[in-house]
N, C-alpha and C positions, 0 to 999 in steps of 0.2 A: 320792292320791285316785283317779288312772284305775284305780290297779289293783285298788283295792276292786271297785270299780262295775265290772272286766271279771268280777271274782272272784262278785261277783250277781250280776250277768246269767246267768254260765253255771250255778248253783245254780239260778235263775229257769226254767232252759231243762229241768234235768235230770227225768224223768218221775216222777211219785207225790211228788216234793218240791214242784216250783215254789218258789211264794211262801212254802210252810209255813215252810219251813226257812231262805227267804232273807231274809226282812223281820228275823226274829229277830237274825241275823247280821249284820245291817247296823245296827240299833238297837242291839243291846246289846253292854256292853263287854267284853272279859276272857273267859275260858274257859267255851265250852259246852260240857257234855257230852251226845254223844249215845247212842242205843242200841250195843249191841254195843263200850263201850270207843273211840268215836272222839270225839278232840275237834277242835272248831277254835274257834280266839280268834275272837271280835265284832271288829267294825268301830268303834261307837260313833260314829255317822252320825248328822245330823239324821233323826227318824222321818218328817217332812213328806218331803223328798230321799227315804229310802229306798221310801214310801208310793206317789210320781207315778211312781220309777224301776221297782216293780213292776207299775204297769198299763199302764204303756209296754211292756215287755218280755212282759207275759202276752198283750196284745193282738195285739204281733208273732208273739209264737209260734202264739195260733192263725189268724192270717192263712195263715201261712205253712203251717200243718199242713190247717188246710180247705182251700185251694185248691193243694194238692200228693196231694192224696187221690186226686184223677179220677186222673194218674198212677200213681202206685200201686195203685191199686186193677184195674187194666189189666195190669199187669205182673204181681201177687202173684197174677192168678187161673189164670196160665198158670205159675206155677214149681209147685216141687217142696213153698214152703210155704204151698201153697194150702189145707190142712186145717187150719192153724195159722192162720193169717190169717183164714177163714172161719168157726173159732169163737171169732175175737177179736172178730169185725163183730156175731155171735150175741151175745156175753155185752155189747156196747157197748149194742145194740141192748134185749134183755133188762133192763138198767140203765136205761136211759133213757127207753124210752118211755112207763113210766105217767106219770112228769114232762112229758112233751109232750104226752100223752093228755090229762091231765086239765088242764093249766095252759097248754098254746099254746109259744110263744118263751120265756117267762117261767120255766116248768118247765127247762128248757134253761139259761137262767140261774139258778137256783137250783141246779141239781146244779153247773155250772162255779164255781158260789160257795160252797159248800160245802166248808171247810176240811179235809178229811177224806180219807187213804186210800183211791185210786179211784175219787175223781172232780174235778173242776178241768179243764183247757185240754186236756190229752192226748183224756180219754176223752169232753170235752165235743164234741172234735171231730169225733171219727171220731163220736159217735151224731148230733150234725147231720148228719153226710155222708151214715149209711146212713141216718137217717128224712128224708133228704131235702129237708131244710130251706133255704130261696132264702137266697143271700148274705147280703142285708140283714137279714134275719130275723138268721139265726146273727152277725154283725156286735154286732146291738146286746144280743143275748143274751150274747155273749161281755163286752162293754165293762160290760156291768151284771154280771157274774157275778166279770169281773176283780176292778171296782173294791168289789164289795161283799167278796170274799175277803181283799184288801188291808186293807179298811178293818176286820172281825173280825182278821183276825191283827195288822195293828199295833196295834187298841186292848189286845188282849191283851198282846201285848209290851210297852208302854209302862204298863200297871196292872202286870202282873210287875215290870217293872221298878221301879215307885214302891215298891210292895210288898215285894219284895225287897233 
């Protein structure tokens, strides 16, 4: 069983996947296939276990990615991949703000809840960071955007699954 749960975590952790691809794997049993020809066998986890295991793990991640950002963000302006980095904060930025423009913290948490290719924990982070956003704010944006992500992706896995 640890070694499930080190085996999601680190799917949990990976960028543009997160929870898409971890809840699935931990819920269901037998071989998944993914794009491009890769597979890997489900876990066949209680979905409850697998559900709290991904907002524990999304929240750490963006704990850790918002408040590691002031460093980097110091360092990457003075390297070599400062044009790189600078039109990543642009496109973060571009992404994000009419969700905080128009909707507050809440916009914030709707894109980090948003089950979907490019957006979730990574990019929910870095666009708190550059628009600016106080701890607490992005905390409970993050913790609502986790848990509603979790909560769409496992009921989908769990109806697949019935259904399937």
């Amino acid at each position: 069983m640890m070694k499930e749960i080190l085996i999601l975590s680190g799917i949990m952790l990976l960028p543009l996947i997160e929870i898409r691809l971890a809840i699935p794997v931990g819920i269901l049993s037998g071989a998944i296939i993914l794009p491009f020809g890769i597979q890997l066998n489900g876990f066949g986890l209680n979905p409850l276990f697998v559900f709290i295991l991904a907002i524990i793990m999304g929240f750490i991640l963006g704990f850790i990615l918002f408040n590691s950002l002031h460093i980097f963000d110091k360092y990457l302006q003075k390297s070599r991949f400062s044009k790189r980095y600078l039109k990543l904060l642009h496109h973060a930025q571009k992404k994000i703000h009419p969700y905080i423009e128009k909707y507050g913290f809440w916009g914030l948490a709707v894109y980090i809840s948003l089950p979907i290719p490019g957006t979730g924990v990574y990019m929910g982070s870095l666009g708190g960071y550059v628009l600016g956003i106080s701890r607490k704010r992005f905390y409970l944006s993050l913790l609502i955007g986790v848990t509603t992500a979790a909560t769409i992706v496992t009921i989908l896995t769990v109806l697949g699954k019935t259904i399937f």
